[in-house]
C-alpha positions as CSV (number, residue, x, y, z in Angstrom):
1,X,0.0,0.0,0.0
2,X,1.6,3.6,-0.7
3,X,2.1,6.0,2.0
4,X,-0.8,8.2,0.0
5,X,-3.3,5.3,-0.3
6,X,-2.5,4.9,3.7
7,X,-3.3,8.9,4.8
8,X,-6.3,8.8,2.6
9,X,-7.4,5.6,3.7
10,X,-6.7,4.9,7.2
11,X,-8.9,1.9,7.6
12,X,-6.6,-1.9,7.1
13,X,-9.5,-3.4,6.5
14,X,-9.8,-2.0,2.9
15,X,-7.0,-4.2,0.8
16,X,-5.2,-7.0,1.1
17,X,-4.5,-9.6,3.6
18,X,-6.7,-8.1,6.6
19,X,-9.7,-7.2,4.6
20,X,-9.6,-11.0,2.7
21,X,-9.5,-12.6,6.5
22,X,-11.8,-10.0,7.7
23,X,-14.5,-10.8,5.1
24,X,-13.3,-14.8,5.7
25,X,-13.9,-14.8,9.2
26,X,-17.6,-13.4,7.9
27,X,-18.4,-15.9,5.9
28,X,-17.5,-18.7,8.2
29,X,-19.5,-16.9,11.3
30,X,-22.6,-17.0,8.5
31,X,-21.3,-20.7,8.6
32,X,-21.7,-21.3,12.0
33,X,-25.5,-22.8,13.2
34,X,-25.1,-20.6,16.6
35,X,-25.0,-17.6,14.3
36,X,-27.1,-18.7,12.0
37,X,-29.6,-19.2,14.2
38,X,-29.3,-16.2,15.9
39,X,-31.6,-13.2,13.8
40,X,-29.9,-10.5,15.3
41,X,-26.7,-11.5,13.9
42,X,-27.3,-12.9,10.8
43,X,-29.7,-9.3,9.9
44,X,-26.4,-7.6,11.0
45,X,-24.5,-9.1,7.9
46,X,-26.8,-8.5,5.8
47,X,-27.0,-5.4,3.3
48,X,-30.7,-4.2,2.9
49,X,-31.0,-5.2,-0.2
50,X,-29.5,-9.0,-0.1
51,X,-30.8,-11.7,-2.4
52,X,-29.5,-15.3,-2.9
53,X,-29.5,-17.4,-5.7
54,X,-29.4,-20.6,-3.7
55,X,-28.5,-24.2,-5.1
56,X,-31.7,-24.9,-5.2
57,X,-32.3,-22.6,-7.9
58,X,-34.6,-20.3,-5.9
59,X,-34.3,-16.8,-5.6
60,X,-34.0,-15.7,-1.8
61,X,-35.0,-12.4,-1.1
62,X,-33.2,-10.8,2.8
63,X,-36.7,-11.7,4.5
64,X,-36.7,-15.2,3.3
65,X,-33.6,-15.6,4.1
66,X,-33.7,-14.2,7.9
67,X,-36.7,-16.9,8.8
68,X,-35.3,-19.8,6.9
69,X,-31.5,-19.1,8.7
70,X,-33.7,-19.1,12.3
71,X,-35.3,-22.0,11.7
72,X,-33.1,-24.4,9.8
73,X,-31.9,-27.7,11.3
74,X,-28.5,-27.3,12.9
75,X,-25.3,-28.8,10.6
76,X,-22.2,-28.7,10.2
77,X,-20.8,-26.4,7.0
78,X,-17.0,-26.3,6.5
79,X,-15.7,-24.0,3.9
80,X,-12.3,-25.3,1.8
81,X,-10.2,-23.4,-0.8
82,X,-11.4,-19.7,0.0
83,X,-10.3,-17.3,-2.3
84,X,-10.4,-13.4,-1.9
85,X,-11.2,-10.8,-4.8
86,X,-10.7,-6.8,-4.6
87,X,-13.0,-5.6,-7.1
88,X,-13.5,-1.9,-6.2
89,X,-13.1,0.7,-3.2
90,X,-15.8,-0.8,-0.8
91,X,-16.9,-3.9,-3.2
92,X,-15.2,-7.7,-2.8
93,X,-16.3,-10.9,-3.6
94,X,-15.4,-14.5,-1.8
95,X,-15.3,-17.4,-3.3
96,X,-15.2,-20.8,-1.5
97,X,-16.1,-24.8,-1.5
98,X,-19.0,-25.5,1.1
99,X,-18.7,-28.9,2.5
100,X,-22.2,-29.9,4.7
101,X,-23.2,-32.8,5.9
102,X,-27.2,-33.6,6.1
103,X,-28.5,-33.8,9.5
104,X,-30.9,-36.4,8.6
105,X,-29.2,-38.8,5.9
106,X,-25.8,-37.8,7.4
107,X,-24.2,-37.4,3.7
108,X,-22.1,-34.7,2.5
109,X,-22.9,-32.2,-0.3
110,X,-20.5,-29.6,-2.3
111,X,-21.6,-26.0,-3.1
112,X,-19.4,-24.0,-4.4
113,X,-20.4,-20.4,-3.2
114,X,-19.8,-17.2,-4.1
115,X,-20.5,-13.6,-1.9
116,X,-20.5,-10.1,-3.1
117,X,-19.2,-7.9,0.4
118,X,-20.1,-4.2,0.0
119,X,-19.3,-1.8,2.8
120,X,-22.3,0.2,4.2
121,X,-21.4,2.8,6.7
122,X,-18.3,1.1,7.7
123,X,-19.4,-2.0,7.9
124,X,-19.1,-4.8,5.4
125,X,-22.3,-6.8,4.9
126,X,-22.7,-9.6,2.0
127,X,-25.2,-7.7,-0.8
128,X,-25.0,-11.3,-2.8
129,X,-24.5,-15.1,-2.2
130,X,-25.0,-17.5,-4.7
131,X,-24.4,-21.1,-4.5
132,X,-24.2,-23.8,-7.1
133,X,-24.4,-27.6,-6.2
134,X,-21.4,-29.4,-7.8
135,X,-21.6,-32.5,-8.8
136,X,-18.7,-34.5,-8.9
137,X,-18.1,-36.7,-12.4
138,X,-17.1,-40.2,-11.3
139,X,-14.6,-40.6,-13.7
């Protein structure tokens, strides 16, 4: 970072390293059933105008979204190869492979995920998540 970009800008959690494991830590806390479950936090992620494009091929507007999160059976989500993208001042998008196991069958799925982080009044909430299912060719 130059020493202009760094008087301008005194927040570190605008480039690099500490704003990619700022916005990780984010999207593994939206990972987390205890946080997930908890409205409060989950609304406080959120931009006001969130939608998701979930694997299911529904579009999930923020309201949807808040009462499913509350109300969904606890399980376990782990998030593997997390990858970080600047795209503009105040604008990043993370990229990662979710890993969940079904609380009732007990067998795993793959999402691959995507979130589009803006930052709203010096906070960064996720505008956009989209997740695809991926399906793994057996050969």
């Amino acid at each position: 970072m130059s020493k202009e970009t760094a008087k301008s800008n005194p927040d570190p959690l605008l480039h690099g390293e500490s704003l990619a494991s700022h916005l990780f830590s984010l999207e593994f806390a939206l990972l987390d059933p205890a946080v997930r479950h908890d409205r409060v936090r989950v609304d406080s992620l959120l931009a006001q105008d969130f939608q998701e494009f979930g694997a299911s091929g529904k579009i999930w507007p923020r309201a949807k979204i808040l009462d499913l999160l509350e109300s969904e059976p606890s399980r376990t989500i782990a998030a593997h190869d997390l990858a970080f993208h600047y795209v503009v001042d105040g604008v990043a998008l993370v990229t990662y492979r979710a890993i969940s196991i079904d609380p009732q069958t007990n067998e795993p799925s793959t999402t691959l995920r995507s979130s589009l982080w803006v930052r709203v009044n010096g906070q960064w909430k996720v505008r956009f998540h989209q997740g695809t299912r991926e399906h793994r060719n057996p050969h």
